[in-house]
N, C-alpha and C positions, 0 to 999 in steps of 0.2 A: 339921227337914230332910225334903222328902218323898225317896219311895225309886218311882224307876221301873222299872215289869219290860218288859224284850221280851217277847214271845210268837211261838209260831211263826205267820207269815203264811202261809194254806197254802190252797189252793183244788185246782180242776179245770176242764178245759173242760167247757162246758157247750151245749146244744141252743139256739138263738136264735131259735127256728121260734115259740115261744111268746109273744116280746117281753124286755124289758126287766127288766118285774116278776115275770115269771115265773124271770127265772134266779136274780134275788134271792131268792126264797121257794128256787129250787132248791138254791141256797146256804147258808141257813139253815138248810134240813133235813138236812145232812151237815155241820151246821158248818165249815162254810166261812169264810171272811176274806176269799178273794178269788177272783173266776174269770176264766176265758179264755173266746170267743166268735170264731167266724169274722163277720166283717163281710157277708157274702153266702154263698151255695153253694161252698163250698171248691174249686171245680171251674172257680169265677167266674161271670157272670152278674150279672143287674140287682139292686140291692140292695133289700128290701124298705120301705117307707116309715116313717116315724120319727114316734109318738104323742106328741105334746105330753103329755100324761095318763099315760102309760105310766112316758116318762122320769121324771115329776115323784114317782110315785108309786116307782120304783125308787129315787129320792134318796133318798127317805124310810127306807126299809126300810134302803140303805147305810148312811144314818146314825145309826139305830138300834142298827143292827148294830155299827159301828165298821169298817165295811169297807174294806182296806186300796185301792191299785192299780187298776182293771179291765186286764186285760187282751186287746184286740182284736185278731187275728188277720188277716192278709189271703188270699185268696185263695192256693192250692198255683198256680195256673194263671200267676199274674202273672209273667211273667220277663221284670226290669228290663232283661237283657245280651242279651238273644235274635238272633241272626242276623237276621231276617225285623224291618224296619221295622213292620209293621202288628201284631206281636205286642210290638214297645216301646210301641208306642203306646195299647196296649189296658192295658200295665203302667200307664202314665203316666197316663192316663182314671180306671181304677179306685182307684190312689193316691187324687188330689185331691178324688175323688167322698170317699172315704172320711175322708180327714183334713177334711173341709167336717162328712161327716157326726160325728163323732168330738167335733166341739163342742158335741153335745147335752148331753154328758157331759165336762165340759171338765177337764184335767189328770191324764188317764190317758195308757195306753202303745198303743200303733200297733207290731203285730210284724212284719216279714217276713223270706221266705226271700232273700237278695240275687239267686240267679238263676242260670245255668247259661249259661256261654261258649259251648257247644256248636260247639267249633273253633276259635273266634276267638281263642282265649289270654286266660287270667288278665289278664293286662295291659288288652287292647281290655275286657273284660268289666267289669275295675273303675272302667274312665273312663266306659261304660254306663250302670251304676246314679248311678255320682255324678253324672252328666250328669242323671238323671231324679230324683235327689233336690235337684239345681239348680235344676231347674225345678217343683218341685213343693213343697217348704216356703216356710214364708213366715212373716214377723218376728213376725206378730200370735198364732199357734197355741198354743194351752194344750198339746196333745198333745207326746208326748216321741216318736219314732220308733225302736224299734229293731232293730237289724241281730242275726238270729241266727244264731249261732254253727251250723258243717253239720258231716256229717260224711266231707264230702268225694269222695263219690260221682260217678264216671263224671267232668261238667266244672262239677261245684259250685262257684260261689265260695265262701268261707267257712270252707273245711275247716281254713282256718289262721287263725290270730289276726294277723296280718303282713295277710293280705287285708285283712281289717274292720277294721284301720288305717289303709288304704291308703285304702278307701273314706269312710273320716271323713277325711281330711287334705285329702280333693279336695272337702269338703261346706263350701260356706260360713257357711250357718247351723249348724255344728256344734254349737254350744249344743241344738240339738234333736233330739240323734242319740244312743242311747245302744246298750247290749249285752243281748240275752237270751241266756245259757248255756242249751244245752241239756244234759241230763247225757250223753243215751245216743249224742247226735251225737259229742261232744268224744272222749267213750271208743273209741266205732265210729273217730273220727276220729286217734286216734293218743297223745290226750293221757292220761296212766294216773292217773285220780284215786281208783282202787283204793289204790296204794300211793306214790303222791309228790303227793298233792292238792295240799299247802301250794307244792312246786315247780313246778306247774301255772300256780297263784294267784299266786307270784312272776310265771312268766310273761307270763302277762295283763298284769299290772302292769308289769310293766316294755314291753311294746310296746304295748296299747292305754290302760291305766291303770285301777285299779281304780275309779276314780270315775265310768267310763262303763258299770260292770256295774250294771244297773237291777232286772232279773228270772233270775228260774231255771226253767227246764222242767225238772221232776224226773221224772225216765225211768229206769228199768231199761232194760239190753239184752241183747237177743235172742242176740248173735251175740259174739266177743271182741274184746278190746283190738287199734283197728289197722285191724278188721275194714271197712271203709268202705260199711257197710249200710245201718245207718240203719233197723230193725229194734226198735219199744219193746216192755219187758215190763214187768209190773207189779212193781209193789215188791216186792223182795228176791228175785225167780223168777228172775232173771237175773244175766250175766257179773257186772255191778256188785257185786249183793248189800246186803245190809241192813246190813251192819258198817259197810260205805262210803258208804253213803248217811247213814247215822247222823250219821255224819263230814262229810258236805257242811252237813246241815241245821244241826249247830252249832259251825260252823265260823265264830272270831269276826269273819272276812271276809264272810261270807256269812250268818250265822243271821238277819241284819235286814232282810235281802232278802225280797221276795213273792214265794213258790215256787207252781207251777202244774202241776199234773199231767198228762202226755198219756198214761197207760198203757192198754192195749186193757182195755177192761171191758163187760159185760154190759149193767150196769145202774148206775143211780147211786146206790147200795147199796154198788158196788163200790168209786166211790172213796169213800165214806164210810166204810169199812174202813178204806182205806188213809190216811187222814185219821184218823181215829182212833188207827191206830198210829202212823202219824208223829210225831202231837200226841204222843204217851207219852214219846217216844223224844228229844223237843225237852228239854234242860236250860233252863228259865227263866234270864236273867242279870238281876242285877237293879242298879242305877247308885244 
């Protein structure tokens, strides 16, 4: 009978200014499994061009590695809900540009932030983004799209799990729509997975379902339960704390999940630390 282990899936974002094969090597050298990358200038702007030779050689290295997920990033700038027509459209431009581009690398994950009403209400805001993710998936994409979780700031969409249901239910290709939890959003945003994780994770489940939880941005925060800041710190420095995170990573909902780290760090040293504890701190389960 063979016997299979999980292991923790564990990365960091990573610089993309290098290419392809360089975040793989970045990866390797903090032992990594998996990373995050913003798909352009986080600020938005024309995306840089994509090396046939680059990609081919970062396959390689992936699968050497046993690399789990990638994780792609979109632009902070793109706001699906926005008031201003010319700032939807610039959403919508850079989506398709991205998810075109995203098949170099086919059957990873595509993240963004859903977007910000700015007046118009929750309501108009959520018919927004699913209007421009109507128009912008499509039957044939290997890419999985997901919607992350906020922490509900100023006219965030997101900050609730009832939103990013709201926004899959109006998505007709929903088969390509999945969730990225953020940790330090959900906590900033009101949910306490300090002390009732598991009734959190019922949550989820029971309004968006746990089958559409894809990824985890593993964050400390800054600021406390509630707090709608939106604020990361690094592992264990923060409200969250290291007991609780312990608790997320082997947590048998979520241990199997690719976890990704957005914590402010110096250098990439830094999350190699935290990568290294984390891994310590991971119980192997074995089937």
């Amino acid at each position: 009978m063979e016997v299979y282990f999980f292991m923790l899936m564990i990365g960091c974002h990573l610089s993309a200014s290098g290419g392809f094969t360089k975040m793989a090597q970045d990866a390797v050298s903090i032992n990594a499994d998996v990373f995050q990358f913003f798909t352009r200038n986080p600020r938005g702007g024309k995306a840089k061009n994509i090396s046939s030779d680059d990609v081919m050689e970062f396959k390689k290295i992936a699968q050497q590695n046993n690399f789990g997920k990638i994780l792609a990033h979109a632009p902070f700038t793109m706001n699906a809900c926005s008031a201003e027509k010319n700032k939807r459209d610039f959403a919508s431009m850079v989506f398709k540009d991205d998810l075109e581009r995203m098949e170099h690398i086919p059957g990873n994950y595509y993240n963004f932030h859903p977007g910000s009403h700015v007046g118009q209400g929750s309501e108009k805001g959520i018919q927004l983004i699913a209007d421009m993710l109507n128009d912008c998936l499509y039957s044939e994409q290997s890419t999985t799209v997901l919607l992350e979780t906020m922490a509900g700031k100023g006219s965030e969409i997101g900050g609730r799990f009832e939103e990013l249901y709201s926004i899959i239910n109006k998505v007709k290709l929903s088969d390509k729509i999945g969730v990225c939890l953020d940790t330090c959003h959900i906590f900033d945003g009101g949910y306490d997975i300090v002390n009732n994780l598991d009734g959190v994770l019922d949550e989820f489940d029971r309004i968006i379902g746990l089958d559409r939880l894809k990824a985890i941005h593993l964050n400390d925060s800054k600021n406390p339960l509630g707090s709608h800041k939106d604020r990361h710190e690094q592992i264990g420095k923060g409200y969250i704390g290291i007991d609780a995170i312990t608790a997320i990573i082997n947590n048998p909902r979520l241990k199997n999940l690719p976890f990704y780290l957005e914590t402010p760090q110096d250098s990439l040293d830094g999350y190699g630390q935290e990568i290294k504890l984390l891994k310590s701190l991971y119980r192997e389960q074995n089937l």
